[in-house]
C-alpha positions in Angstrom: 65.4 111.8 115.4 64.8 110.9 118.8 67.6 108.8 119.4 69.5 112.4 118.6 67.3 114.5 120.5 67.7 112.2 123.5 71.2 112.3 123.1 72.0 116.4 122.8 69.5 116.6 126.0 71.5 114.1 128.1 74.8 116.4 127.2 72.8 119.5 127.3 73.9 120.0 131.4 77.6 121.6 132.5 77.3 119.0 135.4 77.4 115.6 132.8 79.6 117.4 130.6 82.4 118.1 132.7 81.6 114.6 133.9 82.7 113.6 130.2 85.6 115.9 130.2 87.0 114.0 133.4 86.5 110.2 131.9 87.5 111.4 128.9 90.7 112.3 130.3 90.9 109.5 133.3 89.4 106.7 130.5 87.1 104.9 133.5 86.4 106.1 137.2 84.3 105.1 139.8 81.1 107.6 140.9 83.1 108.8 143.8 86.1 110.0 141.9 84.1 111.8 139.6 82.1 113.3 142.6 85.1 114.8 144.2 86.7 115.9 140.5 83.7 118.4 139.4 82.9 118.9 143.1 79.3 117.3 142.9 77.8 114.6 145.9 77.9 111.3 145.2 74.2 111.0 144.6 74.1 113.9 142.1 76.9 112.0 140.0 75.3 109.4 140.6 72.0 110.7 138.8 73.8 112.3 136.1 75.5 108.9 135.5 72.1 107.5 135.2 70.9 110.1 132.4 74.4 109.5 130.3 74.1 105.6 130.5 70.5 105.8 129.5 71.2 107.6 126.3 74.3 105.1 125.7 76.6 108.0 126.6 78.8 106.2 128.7 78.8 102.7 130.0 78.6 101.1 133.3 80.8 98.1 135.3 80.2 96.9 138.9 82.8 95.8 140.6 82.7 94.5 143.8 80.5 97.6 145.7 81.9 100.1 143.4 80.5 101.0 140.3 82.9 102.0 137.3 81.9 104.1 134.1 83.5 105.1 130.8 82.8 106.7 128.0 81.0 104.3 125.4 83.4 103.3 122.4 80.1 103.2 120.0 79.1 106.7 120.4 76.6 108.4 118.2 78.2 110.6 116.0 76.8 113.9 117.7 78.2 112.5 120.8 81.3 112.2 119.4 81.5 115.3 117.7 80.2 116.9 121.3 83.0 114.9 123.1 85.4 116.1 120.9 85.7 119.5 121.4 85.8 119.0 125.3 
């Protein structure tokens, strides 16, 4: 039960799901493309990255000095189901 609950409250914010809408549509993107889709700074992308990855939302790849996510293909199924209907 808590892996659940940690994972409804990491999508329970407008900011980190319209962060999943874009990768879901885009497939991976770097922290400052997402910024400038959803209209967010860098750093609060950044932090909202942070929350997702920690509750294996989406995952992470640095490459070179950017740092490129996607959405994990092992989600939960309430993630899934969540992700889904975006």
């Amino acid at each position: 039960m808590k892996k659940l609950e940690r994972t409804i409250k990491a999508m329970a914010n407008y900011r980190r799901l319209a962060i999943l809408a874009y990768l879901k549509g885009e497939r991976e993107a770097t922290v400052g493309n997402i910024a400038a889709a959803i209209h967010l700074s860098f750093r609060s992308t950044s932090k909202h990255l942070g929350v997702l990855a920690a509750a294996d939302i989406v995952e992470k790849e640095q490459r070179r000095l950017e740092a490129f996510y996607w959405i994990a293909p092992a989600l939960k199924p309430a993630a899934s189901r969540i992700i889904s209907l975006l």
